[in-house]
C-alpha positions in Angstrom: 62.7 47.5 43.3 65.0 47.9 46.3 63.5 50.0 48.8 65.8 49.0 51.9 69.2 50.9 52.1 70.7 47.7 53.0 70.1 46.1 50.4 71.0 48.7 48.2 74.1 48.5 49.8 74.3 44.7 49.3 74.1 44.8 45.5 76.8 47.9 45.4 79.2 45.0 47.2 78.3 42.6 45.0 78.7 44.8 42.0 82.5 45.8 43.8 83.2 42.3 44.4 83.0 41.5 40.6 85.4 44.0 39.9 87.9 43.5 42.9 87.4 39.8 43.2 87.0 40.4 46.8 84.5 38.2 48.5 81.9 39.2 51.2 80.4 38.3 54.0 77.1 36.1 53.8 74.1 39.0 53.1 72.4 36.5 55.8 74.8 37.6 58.3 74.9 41.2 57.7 70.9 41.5 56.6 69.4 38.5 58.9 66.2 39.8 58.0 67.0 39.2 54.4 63.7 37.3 52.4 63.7 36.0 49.2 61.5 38.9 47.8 64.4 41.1 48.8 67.2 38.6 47.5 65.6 39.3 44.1 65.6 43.1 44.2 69.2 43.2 45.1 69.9 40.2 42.1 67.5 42.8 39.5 69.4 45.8 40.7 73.2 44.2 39.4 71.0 43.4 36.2 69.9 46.8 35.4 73.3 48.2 36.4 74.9 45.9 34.5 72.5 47.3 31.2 73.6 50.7 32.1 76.9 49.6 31.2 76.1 47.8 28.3 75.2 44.6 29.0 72.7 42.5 27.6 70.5 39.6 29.1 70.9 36.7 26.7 69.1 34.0 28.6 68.5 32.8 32.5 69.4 29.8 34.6 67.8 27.5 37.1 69.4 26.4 40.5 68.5 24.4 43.3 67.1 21.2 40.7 68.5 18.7 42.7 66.9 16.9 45.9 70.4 17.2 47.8 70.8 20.6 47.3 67.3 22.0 48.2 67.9 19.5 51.0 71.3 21.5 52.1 70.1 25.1 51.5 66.0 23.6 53.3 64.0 24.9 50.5 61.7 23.2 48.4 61.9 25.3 45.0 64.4 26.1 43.0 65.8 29.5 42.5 66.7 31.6 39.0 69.5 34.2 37.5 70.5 35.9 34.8 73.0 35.0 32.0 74.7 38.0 30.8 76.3 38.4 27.2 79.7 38.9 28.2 78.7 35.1 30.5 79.1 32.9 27.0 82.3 31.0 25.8 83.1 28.8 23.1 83.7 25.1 23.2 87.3 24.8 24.3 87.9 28.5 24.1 90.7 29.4 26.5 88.9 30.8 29.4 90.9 33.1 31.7 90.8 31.3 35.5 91.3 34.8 36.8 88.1 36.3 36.1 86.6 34.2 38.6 86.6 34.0 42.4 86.3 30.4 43.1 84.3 28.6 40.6 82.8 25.3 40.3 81.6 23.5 37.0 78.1 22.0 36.8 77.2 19.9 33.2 73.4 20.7 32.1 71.5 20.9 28.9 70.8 24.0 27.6 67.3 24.7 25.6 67.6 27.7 22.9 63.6 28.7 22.9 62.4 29.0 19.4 59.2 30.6 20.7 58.8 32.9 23.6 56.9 32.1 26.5 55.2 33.4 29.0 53.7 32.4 32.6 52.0 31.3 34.1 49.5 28.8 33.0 52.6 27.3 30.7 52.0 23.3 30.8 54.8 21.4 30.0 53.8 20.5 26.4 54.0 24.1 25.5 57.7 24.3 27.4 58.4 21.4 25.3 56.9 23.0 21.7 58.8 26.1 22.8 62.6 24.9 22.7 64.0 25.1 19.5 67.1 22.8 19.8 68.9 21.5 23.1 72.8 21.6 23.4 75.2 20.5 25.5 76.7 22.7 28.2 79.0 23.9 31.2 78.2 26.0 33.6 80.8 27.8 35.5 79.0 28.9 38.9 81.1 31.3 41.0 80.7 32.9 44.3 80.8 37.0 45.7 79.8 35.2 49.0 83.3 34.4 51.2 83.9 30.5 50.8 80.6 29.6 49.4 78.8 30.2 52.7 75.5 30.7 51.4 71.7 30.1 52.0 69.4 30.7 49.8 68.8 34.6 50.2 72.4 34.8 49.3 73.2 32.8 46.4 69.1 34.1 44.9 71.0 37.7 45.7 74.4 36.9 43.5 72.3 36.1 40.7 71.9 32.6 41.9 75.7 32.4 41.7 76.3 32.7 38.2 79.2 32.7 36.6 79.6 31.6 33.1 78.4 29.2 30.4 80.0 27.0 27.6 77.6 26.1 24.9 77.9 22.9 23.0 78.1 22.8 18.9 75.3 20.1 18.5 72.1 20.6 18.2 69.7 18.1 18.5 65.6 18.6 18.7 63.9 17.9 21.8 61.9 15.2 19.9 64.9 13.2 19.6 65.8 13.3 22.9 64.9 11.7 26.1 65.6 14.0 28.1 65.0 12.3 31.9 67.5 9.3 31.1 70.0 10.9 28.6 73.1 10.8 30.5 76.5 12.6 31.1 80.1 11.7 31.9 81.8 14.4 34.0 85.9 14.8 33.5 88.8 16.6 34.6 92.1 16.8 33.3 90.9 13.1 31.6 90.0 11.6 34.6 86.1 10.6 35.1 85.0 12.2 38.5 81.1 12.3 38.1 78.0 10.6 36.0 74.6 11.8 35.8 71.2 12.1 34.0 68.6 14.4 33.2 66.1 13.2 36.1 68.6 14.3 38.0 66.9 17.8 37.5 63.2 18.1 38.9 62.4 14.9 37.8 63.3 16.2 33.8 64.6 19.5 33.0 61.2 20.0 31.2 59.6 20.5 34.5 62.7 23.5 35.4 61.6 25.7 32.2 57.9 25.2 33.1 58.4 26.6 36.6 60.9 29.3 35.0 58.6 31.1 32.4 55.6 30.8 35.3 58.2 32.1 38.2 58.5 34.9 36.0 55.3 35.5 34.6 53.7 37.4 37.0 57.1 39.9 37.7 56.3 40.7 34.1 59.2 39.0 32.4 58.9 36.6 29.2 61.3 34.0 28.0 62.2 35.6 24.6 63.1 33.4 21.5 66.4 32.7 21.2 67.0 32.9 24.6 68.9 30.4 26.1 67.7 29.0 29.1 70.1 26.6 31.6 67.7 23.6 33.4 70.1 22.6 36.0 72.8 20.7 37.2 73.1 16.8 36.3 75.7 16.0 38.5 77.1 17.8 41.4 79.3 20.8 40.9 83.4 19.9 40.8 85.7 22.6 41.4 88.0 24.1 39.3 91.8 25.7 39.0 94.0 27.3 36.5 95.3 24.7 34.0 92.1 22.8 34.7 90.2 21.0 31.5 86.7 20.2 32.5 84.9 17.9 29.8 81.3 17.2 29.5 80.4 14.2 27.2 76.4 13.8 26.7 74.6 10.7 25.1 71.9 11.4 22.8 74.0 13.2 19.9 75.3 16.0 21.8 78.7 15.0 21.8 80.8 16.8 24.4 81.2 20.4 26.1 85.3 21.3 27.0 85.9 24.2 29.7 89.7 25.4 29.3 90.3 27.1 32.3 93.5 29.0 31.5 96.4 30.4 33.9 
């Protein structure tokens, strides 16, 4: 709950900057005081104004897997948002460029629970017994912050700079997948810009949805079935522009993820 009329008036601007597509400053800058604890109340407070509207959480995503970037932003966890239902796209669906400020594309699995679960005490075989079916997937991350100039209160405050997600159309079982050395090819417009594997997140992406369901344990939050939960980035994040195709293409049976980022 925000209690500082700062940061209410952070997560108005962020909530304004969604619909103008005008950027702002770094909340670091303007709130140098600003904690993590209070980067979350002004991320919950979009979310809840969001459901006033309508909107429905279908899921959550985990950021700050990778060594380099808890390295860059000098933290030592990673950091969660929300995925919102109007946040989903189909594989190769035309996506309209325009609805985003500047956004980048990160290639992940993505684990569709077939249990709930709920922190903490949740041990990586019951994270494991938990997922349904894994997919591959895009995520389009997107900035309210002014040229990406974030730390970590900031991006934790734009909903861990969420954006969008592409969902793949094969689903394989986690038993059938290894998922620390299945690996990805990253492409744009045909040309191979990035490789990557699972390990590249926390070790395995198992080890992201464990600290996920016991990060939000205690705040009173469970990981619903059927919810669809986003481990992390295998590869670094490659920018993209209108006209842009972005294609994912996974080893292990999940064939590949296309983003079509429209003019």
């Amino acid at each position: 709950m925000i209690t500082d009329t700062r940061d209410n008036g952070a997560a108005q601007a962020l909530l304004e900057a969604y619909r103008t597509h005008q950027t702002v400053p770094p909340l670091t800058d303007t709130i140098p005081d600003l904690g993590i604890e209070g980067a979350y109340g002004i991320q919950l407070a979009q979310v809840e104004a969001w459901k006033v509207e309508g909107r429905r959480v279908k899921g959550h995503k985990v950021g700050l897997t990778s060594r380099v970037m808890q390295e860059q932003l000098g933290v030592d966890q990673p950091d969660f948002g929300h995925l919102m239902d109007n946040m989903f796209f189909a594989d190769t669906e035309p996506i309209k460029a325009g609805r985003f400020i500047s956004p980048k594309v990160e290639p992940e699995f993505a684990f569709v629970l077939g249990k709930s679960l709920t922190g903490p005490g949740v041990t990586a075989t019951e994270a494991l017994s938990a997922i349904d079916y894994v997919v591959g997937a895009l995520e389009i991350i997107d900035s309210r912050i002014t040229d990406w100039k974030i730390k970590l209160a900031d991006t934790v405050a734009d909903n861990a700079s969420s954006g969008g997600v592409v969902l793949g159309s094969r689903p394989v079982k986690p038993a059938d997948l290894d998922l620390r050395t299945t690996g990805v090819n990253l492409s744009r417009n045909g040309e191979l810009i990035a490789t990557g594997a699972g390990g590249a997140v926390l070790g395995s992406p198992l080890n992201a949805l464990v600290w996920l369901a016991n990060t939000l344990g205690p705040l009173g939050v469970t990981l619903e079935a059927g919810s669809v939960v986003l481990p992390g980035s295998m590869t670094a994040a490659v920018a993209a522009a209108p006209g842009d195709t972005i294609t994912a293409t996974f080893a292990g049976g999940l064939g590949s993820v296309t983003a079509n980022f429209a003019n």
